[in-house]
C-alpha positions in Angstrom: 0.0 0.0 0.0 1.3 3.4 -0.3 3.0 5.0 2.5 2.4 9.0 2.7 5.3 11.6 3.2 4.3 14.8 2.8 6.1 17.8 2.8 6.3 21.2 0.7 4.5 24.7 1.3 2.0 23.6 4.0 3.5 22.1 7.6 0.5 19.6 7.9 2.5 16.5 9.1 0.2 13.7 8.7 0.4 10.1 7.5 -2.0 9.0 5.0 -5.7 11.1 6.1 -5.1 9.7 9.5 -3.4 13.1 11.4 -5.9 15.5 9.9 -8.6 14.1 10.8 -7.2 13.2 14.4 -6.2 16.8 15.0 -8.4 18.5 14.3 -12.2 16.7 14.5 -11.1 13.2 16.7 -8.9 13.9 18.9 -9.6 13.3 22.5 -12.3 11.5 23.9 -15.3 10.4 22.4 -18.8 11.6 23.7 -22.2 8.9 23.0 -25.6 9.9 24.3 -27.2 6.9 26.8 -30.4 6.1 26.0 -32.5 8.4 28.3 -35.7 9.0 27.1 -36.0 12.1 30.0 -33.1 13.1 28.6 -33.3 15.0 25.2 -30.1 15.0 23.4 -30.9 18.7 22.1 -33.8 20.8 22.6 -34.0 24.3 20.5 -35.3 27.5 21.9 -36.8 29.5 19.1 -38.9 28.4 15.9 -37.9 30.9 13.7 -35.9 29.8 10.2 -32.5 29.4 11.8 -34.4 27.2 14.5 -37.1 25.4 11.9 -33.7 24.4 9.6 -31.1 23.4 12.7 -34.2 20.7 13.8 -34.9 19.4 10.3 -31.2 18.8 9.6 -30.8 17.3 12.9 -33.7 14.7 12.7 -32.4 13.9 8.7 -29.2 13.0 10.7 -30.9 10.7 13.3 -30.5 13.2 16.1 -33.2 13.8 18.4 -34.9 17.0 18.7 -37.4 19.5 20.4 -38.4 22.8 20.1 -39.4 25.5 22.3 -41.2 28.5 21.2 -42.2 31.4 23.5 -45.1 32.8 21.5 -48.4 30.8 21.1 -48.6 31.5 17.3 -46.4 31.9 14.4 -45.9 35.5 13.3 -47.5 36.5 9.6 -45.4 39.9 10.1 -43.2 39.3 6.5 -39.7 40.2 8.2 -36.7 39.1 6.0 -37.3 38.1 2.3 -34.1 37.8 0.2 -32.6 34.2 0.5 -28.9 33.9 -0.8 -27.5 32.0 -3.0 -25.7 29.0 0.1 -28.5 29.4 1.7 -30.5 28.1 -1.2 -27.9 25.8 -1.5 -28.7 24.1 1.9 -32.7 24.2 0.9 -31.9 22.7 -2.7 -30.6 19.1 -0.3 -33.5 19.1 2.0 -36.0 17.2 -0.3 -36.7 19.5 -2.8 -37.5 22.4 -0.4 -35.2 25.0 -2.4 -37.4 24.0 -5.7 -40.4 24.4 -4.0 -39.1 28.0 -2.7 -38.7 29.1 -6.0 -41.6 27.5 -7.2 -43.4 29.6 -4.5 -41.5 33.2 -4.7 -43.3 35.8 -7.2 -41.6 36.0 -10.7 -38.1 37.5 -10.7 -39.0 40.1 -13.5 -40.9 41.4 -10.2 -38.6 41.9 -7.6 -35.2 42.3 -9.6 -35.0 46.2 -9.3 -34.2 48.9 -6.5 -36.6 52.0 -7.6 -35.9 55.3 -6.0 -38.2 58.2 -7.4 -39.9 61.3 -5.3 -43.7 59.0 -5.0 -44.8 55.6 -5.9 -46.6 57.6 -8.9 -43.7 60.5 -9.7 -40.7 61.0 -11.7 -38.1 57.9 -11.5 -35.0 59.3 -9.8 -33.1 55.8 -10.7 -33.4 52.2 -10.9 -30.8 49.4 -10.6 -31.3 46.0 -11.5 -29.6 43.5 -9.2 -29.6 40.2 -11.5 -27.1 39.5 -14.1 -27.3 37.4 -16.5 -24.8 35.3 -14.7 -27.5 35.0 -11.9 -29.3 32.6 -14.0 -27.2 29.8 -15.7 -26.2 28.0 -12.5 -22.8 27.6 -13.4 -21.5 28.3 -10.1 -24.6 27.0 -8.6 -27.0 24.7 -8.4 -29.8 26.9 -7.4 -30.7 31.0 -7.8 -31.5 33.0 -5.5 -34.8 33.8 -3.9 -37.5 36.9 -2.8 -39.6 34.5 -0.4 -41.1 36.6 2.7 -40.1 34.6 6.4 -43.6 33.9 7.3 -43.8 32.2 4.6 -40.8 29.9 4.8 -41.8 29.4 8.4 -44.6 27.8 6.8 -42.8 25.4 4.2 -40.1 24.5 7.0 -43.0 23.5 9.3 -44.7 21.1 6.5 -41.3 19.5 6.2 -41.2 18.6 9.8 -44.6 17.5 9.6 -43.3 15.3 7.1 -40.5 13.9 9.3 -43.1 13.2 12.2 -42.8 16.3 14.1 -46.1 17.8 15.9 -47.3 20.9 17.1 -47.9 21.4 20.9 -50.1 23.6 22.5 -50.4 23.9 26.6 -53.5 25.6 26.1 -55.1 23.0 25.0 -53.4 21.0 27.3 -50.8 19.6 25.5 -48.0 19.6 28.2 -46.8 16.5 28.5 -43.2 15.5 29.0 -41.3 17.1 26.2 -40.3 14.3 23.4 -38.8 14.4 20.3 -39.7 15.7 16.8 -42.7 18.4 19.1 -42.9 21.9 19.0 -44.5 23.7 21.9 -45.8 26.9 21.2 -46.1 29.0 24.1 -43.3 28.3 26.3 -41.1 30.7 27.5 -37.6 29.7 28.8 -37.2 31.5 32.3 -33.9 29.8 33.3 -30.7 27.9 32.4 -29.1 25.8 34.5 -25.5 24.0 32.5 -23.9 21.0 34.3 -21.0 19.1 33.0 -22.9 16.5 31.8 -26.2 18.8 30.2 -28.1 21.3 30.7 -31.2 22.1 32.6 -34.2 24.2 31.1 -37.0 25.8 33.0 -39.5 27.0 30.9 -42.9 29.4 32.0 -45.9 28.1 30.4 -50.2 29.5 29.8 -52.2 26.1 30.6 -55.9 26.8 32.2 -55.8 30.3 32.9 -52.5 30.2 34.8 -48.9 30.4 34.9 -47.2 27.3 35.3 -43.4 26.1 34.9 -41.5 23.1 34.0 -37.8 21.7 33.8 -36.7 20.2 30.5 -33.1 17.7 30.8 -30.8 18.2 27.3 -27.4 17.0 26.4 -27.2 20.0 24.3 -29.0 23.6 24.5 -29.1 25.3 21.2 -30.5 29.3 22.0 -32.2 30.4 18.1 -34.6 32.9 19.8 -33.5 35.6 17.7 -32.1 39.2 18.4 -33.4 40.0 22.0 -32.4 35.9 23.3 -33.2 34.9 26.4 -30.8 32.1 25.7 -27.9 34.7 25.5 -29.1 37.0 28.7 -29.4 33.9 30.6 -26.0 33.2 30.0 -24.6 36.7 31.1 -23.2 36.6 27.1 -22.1 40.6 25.7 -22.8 41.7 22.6 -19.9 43.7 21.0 -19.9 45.9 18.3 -22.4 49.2 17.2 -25.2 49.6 18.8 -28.4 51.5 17.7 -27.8 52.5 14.1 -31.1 53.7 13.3 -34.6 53.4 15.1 -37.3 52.5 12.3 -41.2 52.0 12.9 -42.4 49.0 10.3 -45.7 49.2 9.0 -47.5 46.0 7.4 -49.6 46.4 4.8 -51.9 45.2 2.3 -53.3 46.7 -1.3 -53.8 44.5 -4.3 -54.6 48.2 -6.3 -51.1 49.4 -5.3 -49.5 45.6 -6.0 -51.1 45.7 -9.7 -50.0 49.2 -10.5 -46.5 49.0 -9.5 -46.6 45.3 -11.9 -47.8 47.2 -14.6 -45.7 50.5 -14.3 -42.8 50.1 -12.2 -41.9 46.2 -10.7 -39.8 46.4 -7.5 -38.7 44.9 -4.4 -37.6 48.3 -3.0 -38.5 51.8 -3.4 -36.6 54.4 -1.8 -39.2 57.3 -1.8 -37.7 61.0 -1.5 -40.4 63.7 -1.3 -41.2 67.2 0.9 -44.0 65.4 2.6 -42.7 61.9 3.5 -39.5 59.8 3.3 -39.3 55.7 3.6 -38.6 52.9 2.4 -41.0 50.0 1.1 -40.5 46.1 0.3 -42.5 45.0 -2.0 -42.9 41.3 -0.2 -45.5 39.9 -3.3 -46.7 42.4 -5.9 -49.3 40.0 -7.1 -50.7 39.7 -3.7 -50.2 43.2 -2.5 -48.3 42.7 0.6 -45.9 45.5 1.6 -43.8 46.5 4.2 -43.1 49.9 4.9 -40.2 51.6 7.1 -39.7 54.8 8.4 -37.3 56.0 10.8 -38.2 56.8 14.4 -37.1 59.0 16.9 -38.1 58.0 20.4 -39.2 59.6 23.1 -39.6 62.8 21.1 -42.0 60.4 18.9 -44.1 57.7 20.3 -45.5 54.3 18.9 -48.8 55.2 19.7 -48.4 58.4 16.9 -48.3 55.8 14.5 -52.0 54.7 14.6 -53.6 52.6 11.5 -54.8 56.0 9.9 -51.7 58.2 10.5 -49.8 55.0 8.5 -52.4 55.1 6.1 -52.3 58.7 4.9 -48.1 58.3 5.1 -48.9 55.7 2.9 -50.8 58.0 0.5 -48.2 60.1 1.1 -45.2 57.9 -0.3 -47.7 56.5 -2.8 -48.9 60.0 -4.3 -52.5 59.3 -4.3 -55.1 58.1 -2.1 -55.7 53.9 -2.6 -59.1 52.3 -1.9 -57.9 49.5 -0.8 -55.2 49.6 1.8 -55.2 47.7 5.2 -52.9 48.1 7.7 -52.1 44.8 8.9 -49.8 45.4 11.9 -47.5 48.2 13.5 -44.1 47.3 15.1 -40.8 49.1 16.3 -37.2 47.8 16.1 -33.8 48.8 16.3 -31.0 48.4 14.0 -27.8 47.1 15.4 -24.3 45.5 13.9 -22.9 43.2 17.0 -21.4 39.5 17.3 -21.7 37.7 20.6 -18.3 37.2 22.4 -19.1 33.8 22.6 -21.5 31.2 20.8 -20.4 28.2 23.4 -20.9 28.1 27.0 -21.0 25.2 29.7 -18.3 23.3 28.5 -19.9 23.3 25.2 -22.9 22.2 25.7 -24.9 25.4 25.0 -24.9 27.2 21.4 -26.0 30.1 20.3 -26.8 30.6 16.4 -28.7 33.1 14.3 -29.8 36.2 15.4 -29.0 35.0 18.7 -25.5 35.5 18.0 -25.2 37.8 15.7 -27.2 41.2 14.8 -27.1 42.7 11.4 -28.1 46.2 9.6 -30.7 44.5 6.9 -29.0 45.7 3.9 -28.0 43.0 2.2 -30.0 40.3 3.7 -27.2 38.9 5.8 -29.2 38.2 8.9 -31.7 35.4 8.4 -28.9 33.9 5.8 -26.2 33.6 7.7 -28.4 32.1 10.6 -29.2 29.5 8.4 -25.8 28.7 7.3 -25.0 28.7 11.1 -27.4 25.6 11.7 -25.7 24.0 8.4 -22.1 24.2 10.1 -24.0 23.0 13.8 -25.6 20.0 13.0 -23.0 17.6 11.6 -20.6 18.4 14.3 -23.6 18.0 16.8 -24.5 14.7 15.0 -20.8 13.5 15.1 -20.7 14.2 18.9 -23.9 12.6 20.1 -23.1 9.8 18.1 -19.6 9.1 19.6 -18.2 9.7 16.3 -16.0 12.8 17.3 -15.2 14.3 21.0 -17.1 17.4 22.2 -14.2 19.4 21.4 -15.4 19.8 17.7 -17.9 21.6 18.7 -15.0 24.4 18.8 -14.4 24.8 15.3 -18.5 25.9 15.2 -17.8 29.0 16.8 -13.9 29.7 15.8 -15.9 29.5 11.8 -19.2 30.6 12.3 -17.8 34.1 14.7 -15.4 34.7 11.5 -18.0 34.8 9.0 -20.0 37.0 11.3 -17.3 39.3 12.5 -17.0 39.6 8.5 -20.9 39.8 7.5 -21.3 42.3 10.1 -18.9 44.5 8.6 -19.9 44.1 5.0 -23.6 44.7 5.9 -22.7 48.1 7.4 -20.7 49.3 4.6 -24.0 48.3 2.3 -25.9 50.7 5.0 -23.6 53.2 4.4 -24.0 52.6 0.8 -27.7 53.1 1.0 -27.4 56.1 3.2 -25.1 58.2 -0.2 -28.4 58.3 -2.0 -30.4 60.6 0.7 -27.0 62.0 0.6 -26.5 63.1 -2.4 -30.1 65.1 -2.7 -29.0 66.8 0.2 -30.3 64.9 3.0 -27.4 64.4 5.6 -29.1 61.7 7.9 -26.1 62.2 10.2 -27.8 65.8 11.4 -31.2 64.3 12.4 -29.7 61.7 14.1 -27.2 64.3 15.8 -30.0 66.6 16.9 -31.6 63.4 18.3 -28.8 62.4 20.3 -28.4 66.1 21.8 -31.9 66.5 22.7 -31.8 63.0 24.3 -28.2 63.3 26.0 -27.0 66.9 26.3 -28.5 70.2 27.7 -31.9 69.4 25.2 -32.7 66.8 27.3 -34.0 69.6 29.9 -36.5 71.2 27.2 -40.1 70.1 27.6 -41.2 67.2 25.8 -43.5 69.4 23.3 -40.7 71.7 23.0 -38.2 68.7 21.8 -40.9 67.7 19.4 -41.1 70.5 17.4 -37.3 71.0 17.2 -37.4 67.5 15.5 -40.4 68.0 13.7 -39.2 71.6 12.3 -35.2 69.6 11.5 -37.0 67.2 9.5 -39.0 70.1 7.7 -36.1 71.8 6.5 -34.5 68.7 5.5 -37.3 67.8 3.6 -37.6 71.0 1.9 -34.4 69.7 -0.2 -36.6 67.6 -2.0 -39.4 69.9 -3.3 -39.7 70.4 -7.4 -38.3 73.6 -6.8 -35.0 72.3 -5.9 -34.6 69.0 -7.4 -35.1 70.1 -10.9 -32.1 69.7 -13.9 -33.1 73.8 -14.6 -31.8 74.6 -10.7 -28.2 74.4 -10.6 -28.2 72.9 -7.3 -31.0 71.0 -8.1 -28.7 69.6 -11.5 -26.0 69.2 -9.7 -27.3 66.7 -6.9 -28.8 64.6 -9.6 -25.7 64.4 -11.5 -24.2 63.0 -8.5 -27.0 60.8 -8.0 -26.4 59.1 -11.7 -22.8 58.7 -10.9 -23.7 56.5 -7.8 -25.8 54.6 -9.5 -23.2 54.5 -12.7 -20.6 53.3 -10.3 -22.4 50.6 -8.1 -22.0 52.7 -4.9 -25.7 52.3 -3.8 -26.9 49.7 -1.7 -26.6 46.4 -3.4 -28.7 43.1 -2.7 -26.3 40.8 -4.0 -22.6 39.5 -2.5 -21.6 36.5 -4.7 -18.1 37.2 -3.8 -18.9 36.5 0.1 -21.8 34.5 -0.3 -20.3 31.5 -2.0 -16.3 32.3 -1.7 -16.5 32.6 2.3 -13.7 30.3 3.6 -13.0 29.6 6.9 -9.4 30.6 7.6 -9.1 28.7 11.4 -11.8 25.6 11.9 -12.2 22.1 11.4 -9.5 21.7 8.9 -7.6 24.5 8.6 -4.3 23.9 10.8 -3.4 27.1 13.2 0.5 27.6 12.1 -0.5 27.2 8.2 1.1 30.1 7.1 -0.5 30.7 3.6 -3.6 31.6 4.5 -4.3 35.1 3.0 -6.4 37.8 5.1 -9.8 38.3 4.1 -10.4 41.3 1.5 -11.9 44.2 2.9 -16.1 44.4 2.5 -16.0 47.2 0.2 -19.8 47.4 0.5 -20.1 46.5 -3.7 -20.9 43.3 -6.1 -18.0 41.1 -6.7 -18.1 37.9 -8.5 -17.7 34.5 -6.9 -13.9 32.8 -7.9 -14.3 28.8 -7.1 -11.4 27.8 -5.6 -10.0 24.5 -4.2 -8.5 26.6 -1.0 -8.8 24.6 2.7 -11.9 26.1 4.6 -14.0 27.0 1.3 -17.3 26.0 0.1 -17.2 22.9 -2.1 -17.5 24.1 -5.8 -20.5 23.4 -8.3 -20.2 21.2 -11.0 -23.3 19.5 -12.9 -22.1 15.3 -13.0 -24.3 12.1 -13.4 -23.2 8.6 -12.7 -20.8 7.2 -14.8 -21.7 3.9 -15.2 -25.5 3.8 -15.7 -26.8 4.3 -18.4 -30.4 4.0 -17.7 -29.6 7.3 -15.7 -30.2 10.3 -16.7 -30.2 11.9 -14.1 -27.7 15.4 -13.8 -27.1 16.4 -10.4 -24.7 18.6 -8.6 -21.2 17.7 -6.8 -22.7 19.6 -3.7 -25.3 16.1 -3.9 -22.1 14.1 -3.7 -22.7 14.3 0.2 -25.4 13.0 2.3 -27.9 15.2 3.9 -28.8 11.6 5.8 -25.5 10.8 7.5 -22.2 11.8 9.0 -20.1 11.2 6.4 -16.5 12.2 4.5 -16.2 12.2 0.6 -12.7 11.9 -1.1 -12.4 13.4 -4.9 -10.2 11.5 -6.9 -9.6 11.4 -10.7 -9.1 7.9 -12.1 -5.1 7.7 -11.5 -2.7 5.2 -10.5 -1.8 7.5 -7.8 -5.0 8.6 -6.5 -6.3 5.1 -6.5 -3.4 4.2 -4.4 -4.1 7.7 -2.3 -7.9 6.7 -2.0 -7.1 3.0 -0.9 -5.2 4.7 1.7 -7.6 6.9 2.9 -9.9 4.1 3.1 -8.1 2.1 5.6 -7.6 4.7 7.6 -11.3 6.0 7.7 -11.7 1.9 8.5 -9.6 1.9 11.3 -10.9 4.9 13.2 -14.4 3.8 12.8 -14.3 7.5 10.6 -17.5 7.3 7.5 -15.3 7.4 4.2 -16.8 7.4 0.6 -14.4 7.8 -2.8 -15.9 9.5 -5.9 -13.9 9.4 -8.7 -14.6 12.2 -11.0 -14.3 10.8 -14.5 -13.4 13.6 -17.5 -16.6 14.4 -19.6 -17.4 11.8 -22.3 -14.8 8.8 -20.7 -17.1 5.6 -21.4 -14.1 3.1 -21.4 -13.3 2.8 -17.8 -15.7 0.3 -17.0 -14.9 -1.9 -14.0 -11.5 0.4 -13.2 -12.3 1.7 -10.4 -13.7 -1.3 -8.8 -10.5 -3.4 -9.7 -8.4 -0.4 -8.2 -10.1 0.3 -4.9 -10.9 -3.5 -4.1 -11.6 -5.1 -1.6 -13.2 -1.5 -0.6 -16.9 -1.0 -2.2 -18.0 2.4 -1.1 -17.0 4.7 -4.0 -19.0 6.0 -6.9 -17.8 6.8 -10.8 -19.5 10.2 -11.8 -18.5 11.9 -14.9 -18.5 15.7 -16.0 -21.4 17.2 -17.4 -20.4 20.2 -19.4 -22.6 22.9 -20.7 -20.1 23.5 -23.9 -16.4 22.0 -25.0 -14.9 25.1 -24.1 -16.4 24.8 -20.7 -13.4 24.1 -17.9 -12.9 20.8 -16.5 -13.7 20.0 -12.5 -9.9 20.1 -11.9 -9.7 23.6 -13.5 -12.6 25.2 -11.6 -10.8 23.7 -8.7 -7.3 25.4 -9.5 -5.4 22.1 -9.7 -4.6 19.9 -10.9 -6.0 16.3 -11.1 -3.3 14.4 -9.9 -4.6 16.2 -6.7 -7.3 15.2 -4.3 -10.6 16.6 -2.1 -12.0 15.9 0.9 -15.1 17.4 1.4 -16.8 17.4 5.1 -19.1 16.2 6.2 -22.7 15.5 5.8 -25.2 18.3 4.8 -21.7 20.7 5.6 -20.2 21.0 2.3 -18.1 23.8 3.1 -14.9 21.8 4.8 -12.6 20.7 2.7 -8.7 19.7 2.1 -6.5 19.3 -1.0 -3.6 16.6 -1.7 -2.0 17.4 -4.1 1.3 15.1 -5.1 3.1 17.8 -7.3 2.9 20.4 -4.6 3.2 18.0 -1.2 6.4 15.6 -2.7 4.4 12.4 -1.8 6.8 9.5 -1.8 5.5 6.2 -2.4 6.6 2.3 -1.2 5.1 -0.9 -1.9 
């Protein structure tokens, strides 16, 4: 068999795939959950997406689950709507959920623009299309991305649970049982945490008969999803760092088919910036066809007061932004929130055997759509090493790599989702609105000597600031036959010209993220570059073969059957059922010999291990190779390239190497962990 020596510009020392997996996933001892059935090996707290996807991935693993929700319904409020493109990515492998997304999303043609204009009716100040041709070929993806409002998703994530056995509890109905697996109870707050060595203790406060009544719920494993304001977190005494209140906004829910069908016919959108003397906001356009809107505007507390924005004050804003009166629209719910850009200091506590993931962890300026995505792609990176642990595959101490790679990506998001909120803000900016000086009279009013004034008094300094700011927007000024008016405009064009306005799409960061410390990625390698600095614009997305980066796209089928015709992608080459490794080989002498290897070693430490040998497009003479070369073993597949033209480039070339090299991809429904081998740049040596 072939013996391994490895040396070159990486300092891995390793023999065969034995030391990298050792150090980094297997090392130490092993952890194996006793069959308890008080015992829950991992109960959720919160139901939202982040929450809904962690416990579907979990149960597909064979890892049992419950959830905890603290309100008694599910909100219909739309919340976040863009879903990126690894994000889709993770819905495209659980059972056709990311087809049914798109299925389900209105047409693209509808929601592919940013408008900004002075009314929903009025002159056009400037559009931008955020979908490039590109966006639609799926050649570096499997999937597009998606407008799908949360509620919404909420709902498809719960029918796919239903599918997989889970059901819905109610204590009001009195449904409060002993908490099993595959249940959601709605309506249970948790009150307090108590972390032991060995699990973790939940209290939760619950509504059953008219009265408040509590409960204690035994875990192996605590996972805190419950969102921005977690209870999880505060129980835990766990800091947020980073900028606090951005920008206080008041969001207005709203429906008006009459508005939905003009904007179809004259101007499709998914936002509208709207600029005008009377009224300034923003407005998501959630579902044209159905009329559902979303509308923010910013809010200045104390001076301003929920209560002054009643249904008819947001209705005749509405008519405002709209520039006419609609006969139709209903105000479907009023909420405040705050906009922040923070990262826990921690996502483990209790010796690891509490998590926190999604918004939970992490709190992001919306621009972009960073927040719900990244949360997502936080409960893709969780449940495999989860899975590995409770199944005494890997030690507890994987779980370590979760937060050393999930609190880079978020450090990272949080950053690029400001500079798109800066982005946004040049607009206003450029027409003469500095939001800086509202928000600097706000602050003195609140904090310095204003703070003394009376309260009607603060009011109508606010009020009469936003008047004169406002005033910059009147025909009279922002007109091409005012110089001033010209001049703003011009400036205007050239941020749209240059792609300095807020942008919706980040293929760069969305599918070349790369983990530069984790799972695989050794602490003393030395060629890891630094992260490029968010620069707030579009970049394209560079597949690479780098340690720590998402597994590239690449349509295949199966080689060898050819009553298949069936073209799927390599991110399908791994399980969304199992824990498992996949090695990428091309048909070689070497790699065979490489793969064999691997094999044994996999064998020997009791490690899941399947070969795929990627076959050039068009090979139909290697029948029976493999097999002869990787006998006695009989996990490994033959899948050949499927190329949309001859010019297109070869697996090894999207890769950057060459294919006397090798992959290992990691593991399970995490296709994001991988590690090269290859012999031309390592020096392997070989003995027989």
């Amino acid at each position: 068999m072939g013996i391994w020596g490895i040396s070159g510009r990486r300092r891995s020392n390793w023999v065969g795939l034995c030391n990298i997996v050792r150090r980094q996933s297997f090392n130490g001892r092993t952890f194996s959950v006793k069959s308890d059935d008080c015992v829950l090996p991992v109960l959720i707290i919160g139901a939202g997406p982040v929450g809904l996807v962690l416990s579907i991935l979990l149960t597909k693993l064979g890892v049992k689950c419950a959830i905890l929700e603290k309100n008694k319904v599910f909100s219909t409020h739309p919340q976040a709507h863009f879903i990126n493109n690894r994000s889709m990515e993770v819905f495209h492998k659980l059972d056709g959920l990311g087809d049914e997304i798109l299925r389900s999303q209105p047409p693209v043609e509808f929601w592919r623009k940013f408008i900004y204009c002075t009314s929903l009716t009025g002159p056009i100040l400037g559009a931008v299309d955020h979908m490039q041709p590109q966006d639609f070929d799926q050649i570096v993806s499997p999937v597009s991305v998606a407008h799908f409002s949360q509620y919404k998703l909420s709902r498809l994530l719960l029918k796919h649970l239903e599918k997989l056995g889970f059901r819905m509890m109610n204590s009001e109905k009195g449904e409060h049982g002993s908490i099993g697996e595959r249940e959601i109870f709605m309506g249970h707050e948790c009150i307090a945490i108590n972390g032991a060595e060995h699990g973790v203790t939940v209290t939760a406060s619950f509504l059953t008969q008219g009265k408040y009544i509590t409960r204690d719920i035994q875990c192996h494993f605590l996972v805190g999803t419950d969102g921005a304001g977690s209870s999880v977190r505060k129980s835990l005494g766990i800091n947020m760092r980073g900028e606090k209140d951005l920008q206080k906004l008041v969001s207005v829910h709203f429906l008006s088919q009459e508005l939905g069908q003009y904007l179809i016919k004259e101007r499709p959108g998914m936002l509208f910036f709207i600029f005008n003397k009377d009224a300034i906001g923003v407005l998501v356009a959630h579902d044209l066809k159905q009329g559902e809107f979303v509308l923010q505007v910013p809010f200045y507390p104390p001076q301003q007061k929920l209560e002054d924005f009643s249904y008819e004050m947001c209705k005749r804003l509405i008519f405002k932004l709209v520039g006419l009166e609609l006969a139709d629209v209903n105000v479907m719910d009023i909420k405040p929130w705050v906009m922040h850009a923070e990262v826990a200091e921690k996502f483990l506590s209790c010796n690891n055997r509490i998590i926190l993931a999604g918004d939970a962890a992490h709190r992001f300026p919306p621009a972009g759509g960073f927040g719900m995505n990244t949360g997502i792609q936080d409960a893709h990176n969780l449940a495999w090493k989860l899975a590995s642990v409770i199944k005494g595959v890997s030690s507890i101490s994987i779980l370590n790599s979760y937060e050393l790679e999930r609190s880079q990506i978020a450090q990272f998001n949080t950053e690029l989702s400001v500079e798109n909120f800066k982005a946004a803000m040049r607009v206003p900016a450029a027409l003469g609105l500095d939001p800086t000086v509202a928000n600097a009279v706000h602050r003195a009013l609140n904090d310095t000597v204003g703070s003394i004034l009376p309260s009607v008094l603060q009011r109508t300094i606010l009020d009469g600031i936003f008047i004169i700011g406002r005033a910059q927007l009147s025909d009279f000024v922002l007109n091409e036959n005012n110089p001033l008016g010209s001049a703003r405009l011009a400036k205007l064009r050239q941020i749209f010209e240059e792609g300095r306005s807020l942008q919706l799409q980040f293929p760069a960061e969305d599918l070349g993220f790369r983990y530069r410390k984790g799972a695989l990625v050794s602490e003393d390698d030395n060629v890891l570059n630094a992260h490029e600095a968010p620069t707030g614009r579009r970049r394209d997305y560079i597949p690479c073969s780098e340690p720590g980066s998402r597994f590239p796209h690449m349509n295949v089928k199966l080689l060898f059957n050819p009553s298949s015709k069936e073209i799927f992608s390599t991110l399908d080459l791994v399980s969304v059922d199992k824990v498992e490794f996949v090695l990428i080989i091309a048909p070689l002498k070497e790699s065979y010999c490489l793969a064999r290897a691997a094999l044994e070693v996999a064998n020997n430490f009791k490690v899941p291990l399947k070969v795929c040998v990627m076959w050039p497009k068009e090979s139909m003479n290697g029948t029976g190779r493999s097999e002869a070369a990787l006998t006695p073993w009989e996990n490994f597949e033959d899948v050949v390239e499927v190329k949309s033209s001859s010019d297109s480039p070869s697996w090894w070339d999207i890769c950057q190497m060459t294919d006397r090299g090798a992959i290992l991809e990691l593991i399970a429904s995490d296709s994001t962990f991988y590690e090269t081998f290859n012999p031309l740049m390592y020096g392997t040596c070989w003995s027989n």
